[in-house]
NUDO-798004 format. One record per residue: x, y, z of N, C-alpha, C, CB in turn; residue in one letter. Coordinates in steps of 0.001 Angstrom, whole numbers, padded with zeros to 6 digits, always signed. Glycine has a CB too. Layout:
N
XYZXYZXYZXYZa/...
END
This chain:
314
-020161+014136-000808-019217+013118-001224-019952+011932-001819-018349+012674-000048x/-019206+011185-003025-019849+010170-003578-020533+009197-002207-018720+009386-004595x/-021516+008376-002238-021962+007019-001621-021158+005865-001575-023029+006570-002231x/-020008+005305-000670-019554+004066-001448-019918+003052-001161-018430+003821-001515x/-021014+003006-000353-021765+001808-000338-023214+001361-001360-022126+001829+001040x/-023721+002886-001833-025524+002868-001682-025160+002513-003685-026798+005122-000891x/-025599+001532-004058-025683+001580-005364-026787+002543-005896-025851+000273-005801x/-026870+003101-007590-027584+004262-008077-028847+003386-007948-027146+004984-009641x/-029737+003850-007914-031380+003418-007994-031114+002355-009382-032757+005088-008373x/-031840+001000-009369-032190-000226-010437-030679-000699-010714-033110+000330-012071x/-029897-000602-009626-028842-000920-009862-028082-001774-008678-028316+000193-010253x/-028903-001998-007726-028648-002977-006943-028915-004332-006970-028992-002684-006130x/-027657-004942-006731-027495-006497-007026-027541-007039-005905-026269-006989-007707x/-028134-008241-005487-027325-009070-004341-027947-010372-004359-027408-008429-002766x/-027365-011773-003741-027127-012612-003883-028270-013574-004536-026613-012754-002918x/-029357-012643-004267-030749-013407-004288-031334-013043-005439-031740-013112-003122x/-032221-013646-006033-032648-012747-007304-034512-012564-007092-032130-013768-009073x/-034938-011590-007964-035996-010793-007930-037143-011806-008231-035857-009584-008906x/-038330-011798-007897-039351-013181-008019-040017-012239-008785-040255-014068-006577x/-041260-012892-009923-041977-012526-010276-043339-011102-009468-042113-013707-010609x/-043188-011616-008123-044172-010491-007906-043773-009869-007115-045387-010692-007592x/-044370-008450-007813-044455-006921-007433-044086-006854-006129-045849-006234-007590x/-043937-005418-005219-044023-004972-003832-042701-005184-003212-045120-005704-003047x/-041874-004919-003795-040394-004826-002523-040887-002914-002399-037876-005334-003542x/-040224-002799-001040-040159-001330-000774-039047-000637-001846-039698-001083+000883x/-038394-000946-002080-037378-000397-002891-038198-000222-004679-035867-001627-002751x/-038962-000731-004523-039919-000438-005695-040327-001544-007010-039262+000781-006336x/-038649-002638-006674-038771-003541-007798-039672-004773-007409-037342-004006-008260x/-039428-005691-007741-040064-007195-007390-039511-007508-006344-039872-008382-008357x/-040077-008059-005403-039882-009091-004361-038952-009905-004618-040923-009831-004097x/-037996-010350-003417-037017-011648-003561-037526-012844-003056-035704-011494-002849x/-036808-013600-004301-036716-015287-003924-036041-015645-002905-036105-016144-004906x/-035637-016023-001898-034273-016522-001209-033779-017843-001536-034391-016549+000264x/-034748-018317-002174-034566-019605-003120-033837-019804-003596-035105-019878-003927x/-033733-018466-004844-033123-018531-005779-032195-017704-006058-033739-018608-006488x/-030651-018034-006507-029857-017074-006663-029309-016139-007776-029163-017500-006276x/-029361-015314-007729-029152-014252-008990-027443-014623-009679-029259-012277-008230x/-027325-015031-010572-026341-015060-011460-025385-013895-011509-026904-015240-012623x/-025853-012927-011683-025045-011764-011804-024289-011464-010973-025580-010822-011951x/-024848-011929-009548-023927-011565-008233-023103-012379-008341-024451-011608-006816x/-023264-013827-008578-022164-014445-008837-020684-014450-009251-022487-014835-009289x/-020808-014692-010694-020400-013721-011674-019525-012546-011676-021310-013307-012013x/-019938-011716-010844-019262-010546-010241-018482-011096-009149-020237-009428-009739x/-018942-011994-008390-018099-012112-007031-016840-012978-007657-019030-013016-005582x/-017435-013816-008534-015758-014819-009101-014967-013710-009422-015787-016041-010796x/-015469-012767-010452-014808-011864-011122-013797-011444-009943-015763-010730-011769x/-014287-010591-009366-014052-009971-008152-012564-009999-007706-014905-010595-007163x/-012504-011484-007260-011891-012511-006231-011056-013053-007046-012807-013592-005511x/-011487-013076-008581-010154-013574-009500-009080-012672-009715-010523-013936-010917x/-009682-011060-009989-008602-009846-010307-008134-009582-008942-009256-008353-011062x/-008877-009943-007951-007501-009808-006655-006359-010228-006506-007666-010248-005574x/-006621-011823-007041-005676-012929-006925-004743-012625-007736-006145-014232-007188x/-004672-011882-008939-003892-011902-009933-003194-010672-009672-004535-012055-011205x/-003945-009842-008645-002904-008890-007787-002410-009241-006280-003591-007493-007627x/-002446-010230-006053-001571-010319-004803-002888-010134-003726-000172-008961-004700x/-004031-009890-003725-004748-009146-002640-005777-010612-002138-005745-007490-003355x/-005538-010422-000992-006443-011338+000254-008085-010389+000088-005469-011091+002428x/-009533-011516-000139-009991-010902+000222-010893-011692+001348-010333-010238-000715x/-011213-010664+001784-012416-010775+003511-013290-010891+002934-012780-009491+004779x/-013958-011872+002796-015933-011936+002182-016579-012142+003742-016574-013889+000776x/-017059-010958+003759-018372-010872+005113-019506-011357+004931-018879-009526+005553x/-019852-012364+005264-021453-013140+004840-022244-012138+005061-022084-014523+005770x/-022790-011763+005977-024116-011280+006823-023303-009769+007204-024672-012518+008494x/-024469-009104+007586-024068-007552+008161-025368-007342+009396-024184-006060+006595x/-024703-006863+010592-025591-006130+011290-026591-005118+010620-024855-005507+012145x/-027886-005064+010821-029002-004452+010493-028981-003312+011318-030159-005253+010611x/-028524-001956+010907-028078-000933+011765-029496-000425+012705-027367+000327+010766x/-030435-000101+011677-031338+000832+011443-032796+000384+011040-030783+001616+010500x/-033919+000792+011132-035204-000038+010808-035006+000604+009179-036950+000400+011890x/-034620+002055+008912-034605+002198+007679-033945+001280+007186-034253+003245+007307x/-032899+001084+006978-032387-000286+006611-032760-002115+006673-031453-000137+007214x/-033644-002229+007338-034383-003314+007711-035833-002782+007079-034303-003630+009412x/-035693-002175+006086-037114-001662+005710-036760-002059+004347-037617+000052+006010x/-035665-002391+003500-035151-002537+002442-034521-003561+001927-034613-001831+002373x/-034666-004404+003286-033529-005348+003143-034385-006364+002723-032567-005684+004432x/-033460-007839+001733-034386-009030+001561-034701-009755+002230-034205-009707+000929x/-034443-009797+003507-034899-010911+004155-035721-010423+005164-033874-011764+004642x/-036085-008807+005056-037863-008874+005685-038452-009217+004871-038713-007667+006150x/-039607-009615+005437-041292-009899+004816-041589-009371+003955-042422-009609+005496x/-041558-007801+003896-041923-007142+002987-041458-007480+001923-041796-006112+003152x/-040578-008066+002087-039316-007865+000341-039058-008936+000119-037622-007073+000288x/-039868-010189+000408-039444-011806-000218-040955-012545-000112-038017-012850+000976x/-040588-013242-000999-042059-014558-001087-041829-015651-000467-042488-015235-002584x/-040857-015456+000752-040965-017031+001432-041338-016818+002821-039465-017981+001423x/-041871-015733+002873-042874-016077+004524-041720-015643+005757-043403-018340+004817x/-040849-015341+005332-039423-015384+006313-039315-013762+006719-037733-016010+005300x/-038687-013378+007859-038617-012225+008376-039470-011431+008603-038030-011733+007942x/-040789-011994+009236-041642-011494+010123-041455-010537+011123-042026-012321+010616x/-040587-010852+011741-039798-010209+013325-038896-008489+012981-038120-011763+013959x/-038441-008177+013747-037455-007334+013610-036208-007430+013444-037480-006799+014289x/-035819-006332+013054-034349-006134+012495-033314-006880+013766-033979-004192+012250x/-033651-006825+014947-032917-007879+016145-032944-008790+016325-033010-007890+017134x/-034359-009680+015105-034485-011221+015145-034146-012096+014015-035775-011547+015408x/-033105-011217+013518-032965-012291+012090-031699-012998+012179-032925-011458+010496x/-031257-012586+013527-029519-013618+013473-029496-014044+014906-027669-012521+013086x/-030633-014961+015360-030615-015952+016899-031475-016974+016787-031121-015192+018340x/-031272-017456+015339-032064-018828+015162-033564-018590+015829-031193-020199+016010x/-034835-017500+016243-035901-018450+016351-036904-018096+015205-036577-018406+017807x/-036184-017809+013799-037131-017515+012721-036454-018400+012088-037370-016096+012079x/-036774-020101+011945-036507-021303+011233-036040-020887+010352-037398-022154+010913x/-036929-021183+009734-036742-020791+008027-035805-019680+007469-038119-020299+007452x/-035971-018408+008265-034935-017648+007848-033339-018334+008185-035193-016254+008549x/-033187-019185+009196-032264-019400+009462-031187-020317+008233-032619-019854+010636x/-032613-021295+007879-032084-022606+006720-031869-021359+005497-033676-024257+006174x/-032273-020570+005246-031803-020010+003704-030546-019230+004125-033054-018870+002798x/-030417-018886+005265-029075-017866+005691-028192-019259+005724-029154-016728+007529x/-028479-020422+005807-027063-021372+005649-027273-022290+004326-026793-022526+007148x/-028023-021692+003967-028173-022410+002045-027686-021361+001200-030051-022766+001298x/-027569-019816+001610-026885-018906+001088-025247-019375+001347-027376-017535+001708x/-025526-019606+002409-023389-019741+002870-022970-020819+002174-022747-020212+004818x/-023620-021796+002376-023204-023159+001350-023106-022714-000206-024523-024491+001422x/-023994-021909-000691-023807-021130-002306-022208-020478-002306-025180-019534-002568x/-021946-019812-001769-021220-018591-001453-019820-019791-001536-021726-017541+000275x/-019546-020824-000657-018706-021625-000329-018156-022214-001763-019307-022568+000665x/-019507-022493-002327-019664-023594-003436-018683-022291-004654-021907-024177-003917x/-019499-021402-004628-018966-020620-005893-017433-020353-005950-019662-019208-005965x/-017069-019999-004474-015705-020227-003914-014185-020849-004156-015986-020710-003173x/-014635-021993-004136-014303-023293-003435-012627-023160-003911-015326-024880-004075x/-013019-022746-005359-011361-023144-005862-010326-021751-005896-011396-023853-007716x/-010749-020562-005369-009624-019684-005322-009063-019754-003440-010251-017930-005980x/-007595-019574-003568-006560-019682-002698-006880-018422-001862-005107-019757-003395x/-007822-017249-001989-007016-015617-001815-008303-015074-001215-006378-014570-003521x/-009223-015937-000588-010291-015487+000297-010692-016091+001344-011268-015349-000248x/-011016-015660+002683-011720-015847+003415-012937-015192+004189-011097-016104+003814x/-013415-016447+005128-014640-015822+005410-014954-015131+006721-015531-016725+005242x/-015514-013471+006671-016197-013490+008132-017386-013872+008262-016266-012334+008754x/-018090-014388+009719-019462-014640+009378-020048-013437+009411-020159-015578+010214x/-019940-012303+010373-020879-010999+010571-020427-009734+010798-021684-011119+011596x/-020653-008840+010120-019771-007849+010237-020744-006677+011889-019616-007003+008247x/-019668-006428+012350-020422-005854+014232-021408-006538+013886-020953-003926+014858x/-021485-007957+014518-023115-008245+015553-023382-008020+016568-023591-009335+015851x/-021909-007682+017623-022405-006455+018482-023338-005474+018521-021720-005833+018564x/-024186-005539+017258-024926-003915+017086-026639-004494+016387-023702-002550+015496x/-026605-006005+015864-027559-006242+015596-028358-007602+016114-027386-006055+014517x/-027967-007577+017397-029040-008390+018452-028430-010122+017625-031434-007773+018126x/-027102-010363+017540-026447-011584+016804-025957-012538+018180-024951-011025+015659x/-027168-013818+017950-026235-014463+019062-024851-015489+019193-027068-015098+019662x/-024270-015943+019943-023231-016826+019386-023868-018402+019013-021977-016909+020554x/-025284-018616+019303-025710-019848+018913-025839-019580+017347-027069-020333+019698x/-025947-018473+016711-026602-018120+015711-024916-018557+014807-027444-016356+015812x/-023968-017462+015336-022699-017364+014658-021767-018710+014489-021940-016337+015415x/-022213-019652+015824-021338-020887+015740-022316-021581+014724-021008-021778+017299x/-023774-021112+014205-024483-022467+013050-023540-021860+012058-026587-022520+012437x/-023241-020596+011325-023019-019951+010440-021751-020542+010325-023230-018625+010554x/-020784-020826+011318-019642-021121+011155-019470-022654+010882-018988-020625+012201x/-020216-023693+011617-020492-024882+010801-021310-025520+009909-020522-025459+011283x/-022074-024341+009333-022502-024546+007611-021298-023955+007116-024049-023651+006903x/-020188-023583+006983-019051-022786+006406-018089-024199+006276-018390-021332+007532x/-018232-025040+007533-017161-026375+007295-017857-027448+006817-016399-026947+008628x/-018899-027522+007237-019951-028595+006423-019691-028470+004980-021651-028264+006655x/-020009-027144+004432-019964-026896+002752-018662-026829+002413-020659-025525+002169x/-017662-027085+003237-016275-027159+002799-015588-028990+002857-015388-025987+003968x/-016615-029749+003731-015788-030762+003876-015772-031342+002386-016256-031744+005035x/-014602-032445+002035-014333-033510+000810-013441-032373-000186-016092-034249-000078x/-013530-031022+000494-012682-030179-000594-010980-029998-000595-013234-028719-000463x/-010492-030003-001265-008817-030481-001753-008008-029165-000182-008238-029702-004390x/-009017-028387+000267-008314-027040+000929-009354-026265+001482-007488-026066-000129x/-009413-026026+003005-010436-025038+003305-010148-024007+003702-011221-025320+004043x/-010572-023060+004103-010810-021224+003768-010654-020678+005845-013355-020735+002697x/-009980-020157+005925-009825-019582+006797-011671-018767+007245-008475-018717+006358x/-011804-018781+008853-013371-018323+009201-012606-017110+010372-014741-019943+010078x/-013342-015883+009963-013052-014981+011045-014457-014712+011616-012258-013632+010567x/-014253-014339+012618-015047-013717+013283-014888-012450+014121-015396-014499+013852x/-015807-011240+013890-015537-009894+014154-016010-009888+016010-016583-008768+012928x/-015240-009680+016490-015166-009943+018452-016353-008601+018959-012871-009439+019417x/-015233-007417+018790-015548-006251+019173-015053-004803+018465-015191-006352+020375x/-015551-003987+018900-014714-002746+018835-013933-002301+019391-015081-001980+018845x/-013042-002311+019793-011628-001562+020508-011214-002977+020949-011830-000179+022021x/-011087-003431+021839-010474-004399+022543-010637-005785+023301-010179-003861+023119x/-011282-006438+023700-011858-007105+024449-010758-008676+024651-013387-007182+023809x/-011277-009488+026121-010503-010728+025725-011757-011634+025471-009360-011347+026952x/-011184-012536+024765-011790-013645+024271-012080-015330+024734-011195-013611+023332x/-013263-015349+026203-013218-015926+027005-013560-017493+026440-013929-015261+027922x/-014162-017583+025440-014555-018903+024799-014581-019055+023132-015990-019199+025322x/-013413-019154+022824-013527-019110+021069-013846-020178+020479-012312-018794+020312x/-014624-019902+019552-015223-020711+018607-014183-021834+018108-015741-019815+017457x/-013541-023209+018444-012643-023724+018054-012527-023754+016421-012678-024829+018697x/-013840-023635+015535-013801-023256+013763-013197-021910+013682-015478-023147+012903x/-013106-021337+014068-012848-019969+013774-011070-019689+013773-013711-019040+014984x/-010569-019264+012526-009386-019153+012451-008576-017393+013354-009287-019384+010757x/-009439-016678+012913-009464-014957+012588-010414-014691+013629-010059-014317+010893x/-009775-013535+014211-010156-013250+015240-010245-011176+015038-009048-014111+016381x/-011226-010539+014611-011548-009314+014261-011577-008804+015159-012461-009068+013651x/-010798-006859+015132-011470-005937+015787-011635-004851+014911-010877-005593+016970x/-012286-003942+015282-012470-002902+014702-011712-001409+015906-014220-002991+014341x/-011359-001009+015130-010727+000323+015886-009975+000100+017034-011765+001293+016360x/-009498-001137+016588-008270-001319+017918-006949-000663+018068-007762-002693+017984x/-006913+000753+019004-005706+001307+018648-006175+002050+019942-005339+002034+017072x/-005106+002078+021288-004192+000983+020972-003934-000415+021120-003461+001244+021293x/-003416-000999+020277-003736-002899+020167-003816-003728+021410-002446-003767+019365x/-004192-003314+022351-004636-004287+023267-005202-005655+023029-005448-003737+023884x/-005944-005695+021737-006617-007021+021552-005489-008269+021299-007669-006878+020223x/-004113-007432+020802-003146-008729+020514-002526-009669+021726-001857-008170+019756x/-002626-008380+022761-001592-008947+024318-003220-009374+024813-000348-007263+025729x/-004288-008760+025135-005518-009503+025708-005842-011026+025295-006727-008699+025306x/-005175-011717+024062-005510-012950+023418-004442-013220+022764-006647-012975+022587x/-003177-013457+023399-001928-013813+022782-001950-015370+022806-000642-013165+023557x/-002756-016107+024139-002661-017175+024421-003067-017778+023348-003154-017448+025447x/-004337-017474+022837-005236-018091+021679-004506-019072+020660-005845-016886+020796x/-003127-017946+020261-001984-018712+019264-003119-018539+017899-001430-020809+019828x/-003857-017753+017852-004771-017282+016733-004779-016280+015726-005664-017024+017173x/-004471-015958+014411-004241-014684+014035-005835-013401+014620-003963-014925+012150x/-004740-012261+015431-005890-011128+015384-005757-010130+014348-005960-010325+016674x/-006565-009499+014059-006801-008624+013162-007180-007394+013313-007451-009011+012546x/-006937-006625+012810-007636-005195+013229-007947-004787+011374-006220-003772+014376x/-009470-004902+011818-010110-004812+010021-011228-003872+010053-010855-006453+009276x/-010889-002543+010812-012180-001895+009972-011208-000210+010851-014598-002624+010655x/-011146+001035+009887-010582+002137+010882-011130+002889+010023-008978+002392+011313x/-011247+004136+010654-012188+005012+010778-012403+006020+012182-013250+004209+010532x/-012752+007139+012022-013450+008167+013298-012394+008635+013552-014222+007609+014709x/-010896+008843+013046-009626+009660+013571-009162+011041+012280-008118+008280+013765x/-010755+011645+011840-010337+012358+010646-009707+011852+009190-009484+013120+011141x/-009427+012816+008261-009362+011975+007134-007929+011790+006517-010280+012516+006132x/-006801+013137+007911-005452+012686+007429-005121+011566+007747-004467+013379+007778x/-004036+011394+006517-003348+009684+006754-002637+009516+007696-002426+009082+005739x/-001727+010164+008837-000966+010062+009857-001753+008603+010732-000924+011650+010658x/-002537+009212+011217-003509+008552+012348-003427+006631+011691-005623+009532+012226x/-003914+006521+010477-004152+005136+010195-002824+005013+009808-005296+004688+009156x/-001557+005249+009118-000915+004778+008980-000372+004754+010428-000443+005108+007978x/-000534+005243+011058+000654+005196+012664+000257+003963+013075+000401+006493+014219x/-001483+003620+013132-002084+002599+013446-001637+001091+013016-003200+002902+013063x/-001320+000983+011715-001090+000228+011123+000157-000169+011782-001207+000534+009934x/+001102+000595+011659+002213-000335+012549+002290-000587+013224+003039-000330+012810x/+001269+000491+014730+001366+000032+015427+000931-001361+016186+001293+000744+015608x/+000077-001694+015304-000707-002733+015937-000128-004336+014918-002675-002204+015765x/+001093-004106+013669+001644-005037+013248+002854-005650+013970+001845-004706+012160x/+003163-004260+014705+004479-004841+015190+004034-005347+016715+005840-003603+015178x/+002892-004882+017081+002750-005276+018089+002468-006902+018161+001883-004462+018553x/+002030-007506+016989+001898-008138+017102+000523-009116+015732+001998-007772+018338x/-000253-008270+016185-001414-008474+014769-001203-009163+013493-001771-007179+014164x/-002216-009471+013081-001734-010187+011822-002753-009465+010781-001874-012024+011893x/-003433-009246+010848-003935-008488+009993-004490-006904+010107-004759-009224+009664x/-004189-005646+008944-004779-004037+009296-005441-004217+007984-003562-002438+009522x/-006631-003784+008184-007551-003462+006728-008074-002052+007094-009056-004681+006360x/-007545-001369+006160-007344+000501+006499-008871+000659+005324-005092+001642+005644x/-010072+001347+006194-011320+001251+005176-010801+002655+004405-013187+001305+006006x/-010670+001941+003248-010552+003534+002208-011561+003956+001091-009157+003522+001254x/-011972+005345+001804-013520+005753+001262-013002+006879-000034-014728+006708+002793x/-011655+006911-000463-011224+007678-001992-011320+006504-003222-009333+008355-001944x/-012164+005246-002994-012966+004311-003988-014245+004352-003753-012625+002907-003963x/-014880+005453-004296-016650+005408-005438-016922+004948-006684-017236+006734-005880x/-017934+004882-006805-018307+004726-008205-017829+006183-009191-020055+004453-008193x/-017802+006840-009376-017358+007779-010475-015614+007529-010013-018142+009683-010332x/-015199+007331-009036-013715+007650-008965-013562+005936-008650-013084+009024-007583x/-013493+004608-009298-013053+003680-009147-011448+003208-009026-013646+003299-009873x/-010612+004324-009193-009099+003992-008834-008890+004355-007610-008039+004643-009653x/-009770+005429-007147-009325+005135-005501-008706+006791-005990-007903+003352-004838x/-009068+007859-006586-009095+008982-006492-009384+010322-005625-009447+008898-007075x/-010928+009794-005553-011849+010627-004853-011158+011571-003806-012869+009745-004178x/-011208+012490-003926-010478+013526-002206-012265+013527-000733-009987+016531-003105x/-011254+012535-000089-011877+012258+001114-012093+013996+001896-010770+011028+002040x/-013312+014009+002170-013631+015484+003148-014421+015386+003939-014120+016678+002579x/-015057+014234+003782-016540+014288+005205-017019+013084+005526-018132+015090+004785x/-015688+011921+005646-016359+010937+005633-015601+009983+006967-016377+010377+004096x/-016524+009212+007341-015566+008943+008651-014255+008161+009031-016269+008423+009422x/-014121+008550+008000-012352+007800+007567-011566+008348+006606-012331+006287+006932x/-010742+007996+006052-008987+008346+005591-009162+007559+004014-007361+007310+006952x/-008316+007676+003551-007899+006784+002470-007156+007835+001300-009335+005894+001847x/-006895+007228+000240-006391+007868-000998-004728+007383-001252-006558+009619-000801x/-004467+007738-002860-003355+007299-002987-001628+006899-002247-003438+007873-003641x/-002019+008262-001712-000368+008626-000856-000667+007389+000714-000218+011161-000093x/-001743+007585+001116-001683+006400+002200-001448+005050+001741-002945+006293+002949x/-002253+004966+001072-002266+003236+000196-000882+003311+000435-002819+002918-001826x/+000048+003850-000345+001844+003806-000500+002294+004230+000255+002602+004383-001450x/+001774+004617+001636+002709+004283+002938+002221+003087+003622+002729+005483+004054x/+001342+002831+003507+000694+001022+003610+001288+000105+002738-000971+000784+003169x/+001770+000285+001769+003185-000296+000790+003761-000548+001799+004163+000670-000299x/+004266+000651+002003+005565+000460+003193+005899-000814+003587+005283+001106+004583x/+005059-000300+004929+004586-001261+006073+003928-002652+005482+003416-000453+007027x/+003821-002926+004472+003350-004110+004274+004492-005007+003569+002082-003972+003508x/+005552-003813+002626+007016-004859+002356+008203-004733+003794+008062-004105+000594x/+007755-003613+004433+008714-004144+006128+008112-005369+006702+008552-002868+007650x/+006730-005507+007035+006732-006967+007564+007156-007863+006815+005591-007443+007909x/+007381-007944+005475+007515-009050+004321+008995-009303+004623+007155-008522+002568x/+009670-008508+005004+010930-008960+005330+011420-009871+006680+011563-007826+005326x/+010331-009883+007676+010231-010356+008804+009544-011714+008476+009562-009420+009733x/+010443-012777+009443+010343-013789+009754+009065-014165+010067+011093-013948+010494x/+007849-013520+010522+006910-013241+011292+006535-014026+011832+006140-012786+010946x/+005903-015129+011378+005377-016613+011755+006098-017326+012910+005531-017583+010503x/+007626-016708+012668+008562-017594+013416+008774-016479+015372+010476-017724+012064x/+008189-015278+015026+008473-014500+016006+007499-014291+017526+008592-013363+015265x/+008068-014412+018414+007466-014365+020116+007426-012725+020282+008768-015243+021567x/+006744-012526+021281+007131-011330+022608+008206-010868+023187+006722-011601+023694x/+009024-010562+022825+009938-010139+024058+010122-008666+024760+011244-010453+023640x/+008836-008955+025717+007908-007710+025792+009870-006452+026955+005531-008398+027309x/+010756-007500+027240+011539-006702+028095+012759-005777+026942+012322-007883+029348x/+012458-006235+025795+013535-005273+024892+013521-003795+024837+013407-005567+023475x/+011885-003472+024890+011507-001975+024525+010264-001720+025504+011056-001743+022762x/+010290-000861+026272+009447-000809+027454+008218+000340+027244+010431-000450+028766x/+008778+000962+026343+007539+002100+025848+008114+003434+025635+006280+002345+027025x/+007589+004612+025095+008250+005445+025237+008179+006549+024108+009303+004893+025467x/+008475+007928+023781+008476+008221+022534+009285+008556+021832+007914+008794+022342x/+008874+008504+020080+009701+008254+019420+010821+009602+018956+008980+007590+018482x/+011926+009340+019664+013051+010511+019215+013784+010543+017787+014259+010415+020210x/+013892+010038+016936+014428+010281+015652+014006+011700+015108+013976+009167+014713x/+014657+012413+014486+014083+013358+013713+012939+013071+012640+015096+013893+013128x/+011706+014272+012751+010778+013584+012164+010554+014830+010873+009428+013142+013292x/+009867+014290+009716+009169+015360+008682+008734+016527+009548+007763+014723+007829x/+008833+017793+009176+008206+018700+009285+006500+018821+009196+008827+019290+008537x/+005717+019213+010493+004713+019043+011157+004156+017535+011637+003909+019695+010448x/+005558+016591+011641+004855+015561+012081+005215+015444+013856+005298+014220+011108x/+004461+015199+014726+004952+015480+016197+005480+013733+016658+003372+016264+017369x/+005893+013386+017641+006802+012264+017700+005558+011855+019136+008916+012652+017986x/+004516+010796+018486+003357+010179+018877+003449+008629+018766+002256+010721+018079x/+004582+008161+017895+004419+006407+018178+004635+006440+019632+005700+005219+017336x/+004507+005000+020019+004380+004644+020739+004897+002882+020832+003310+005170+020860x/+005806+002195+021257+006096+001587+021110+005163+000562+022666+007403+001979+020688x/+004561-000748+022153+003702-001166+022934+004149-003038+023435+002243-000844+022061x/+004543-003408+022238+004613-005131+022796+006007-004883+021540+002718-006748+022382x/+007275-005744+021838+008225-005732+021105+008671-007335+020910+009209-004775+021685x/+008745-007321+019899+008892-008945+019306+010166-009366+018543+007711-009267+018213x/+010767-010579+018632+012187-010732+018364+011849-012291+017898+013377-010415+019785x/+012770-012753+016929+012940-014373+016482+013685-015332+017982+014298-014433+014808x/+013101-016986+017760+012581-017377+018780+013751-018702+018427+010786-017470+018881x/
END
């Protein structure tokens, strides 16, 4: 199956641009962290402008967990692959503040990122995508999150800040008071909305995957965890590669779902909430107690909702 992450060889871009000398592992020149590459730019306005002009919210993830040393073998902000002396340490020490310097260019990047920003309505920010997985502390995530308001203060409007919690569920014993968005990944079933209802915070469920590649599973998900309550489902759809850029591709081995016919049952569900009051709606967890769903259903579909937290105007 196509790559939809790995760009073709001399064809990777990212925020930083290439310094005069030789020796990145990847084969090209070394990065500046100094200095920022135009092109990424450029692309990211682009980006973020043709969303807007379709209706689409986007999630800009600053930083990413460092899965793998192969991956920390490639990346710019080891040693190997930049001329500023920065990322000495390992792939577990580049997001807990005690590599200085790496730290000031990871919030002179966010202040760029902010700056280039500033004037579209139709994005916000996470700081890290799972730092659950790459040794990320919360001293690290709360600097990230106030270089995000720092580079926003004197501006006409600021940008919603999420932050990715956990995977499946968890409650949320001390939240970041900057932080608008509150992430899970593979929350189903939505426990994370009733575990942190108090918050009065939008939760999210933004990353699915690992339930095979029919659409049943994520679309069931999707409602279930809107009506439960959630405010945001971002269904990862891997039928957008590079050779198939409309979102074509026939998904077969990849750890998730996607393609046309889901997208347009995610229609659905996205003009049924549009009809709902939402903003204005509570719990009223005693209307619908649980149970399964009896309506007559399509042929081979088995009757698996599940009705979990039920909500009514207030």
């Amino acid at each position: 199956m196509d790559n939809t992450l790995a760009p073709k060889p001399g064809r990777f871009v990212c925020p930083w641009a290439r310094s005069d000398t030789p020796g990145a592992i990847d084969g090209g020149n070394k990065f500046d962290l100094k200095t920022y590459d135009p092109a990424y730019f450029e692309r990211l306005r682009d980006f973020v402008a043709q969303a807007g002009k379709r209706g689409v919210v986007v999630e800009l993830v600053l930083f990413c967990a460092v899965y793998d040393d192969k991956l920390w073998a490639v990346n710019p902000m080891s040693a190997r692959n930049n001329v500023n002396g920065v990322g000495k340490g390992s792939r577990l020490a580049i997001y807990n503040l005690e590599d200085r310097g790496l730290t000031e260019l990871q919030e002179a990047l966010v202040r760029k990122v902010v700056a280039e920003l500033k004037d579209f309505d139709n994005v916000y920010y996470e700081v890290c995508n799972e730092p659950y997985f790459g040794g990320v502390t919360p001293a690290w995530t709360d600097r990230m999150v106030s270089a995000i308001r720092d580079a926003e203060k004197g501006l006409p409007a600021g940008h919603l800040i999420a932050q990715n919690v956990a995977n499946g569920s968890l409650r949320i014993d001390r939240p970041n008071p900057g932080v608008s968005v509150f992430n899970f990944h593979y929350s189903a079933p939505p426990d994370s909305v009733a575990l942190n209802l108090g918050l009065r915070r939008p939760i999210g469920f933004d990353e699915t995957g690992f339930r095979g590649t029919a659409d049943t599973p994520y679309r069931t998900e999707g409602w279930d965890f809107l009506l439960a309550g959630g405010a945001v489902y971002s269904n990862l759809d891997y039928s957008f590669t590079c050779p198939h850029p409309d979102g074509s591709a026939r998904v077969t081995t990849s750890p998730g779902g996607g393609g046309p016919i889901l997208r347009h049952q995610l229609q659905v569900l996205k003009q049924f909430m549009d009809g709902l009051d939402f903003v204005r709606m509570q719990p009223a967890n005693a209307l619908v107690k649980g149970g399964l769903v009896t309506a007559p259903l399509a042929p081979g579909h088995t009757p698996t909702a599940r009705a979990t937290v039920s909500w009514c105007w207030t």
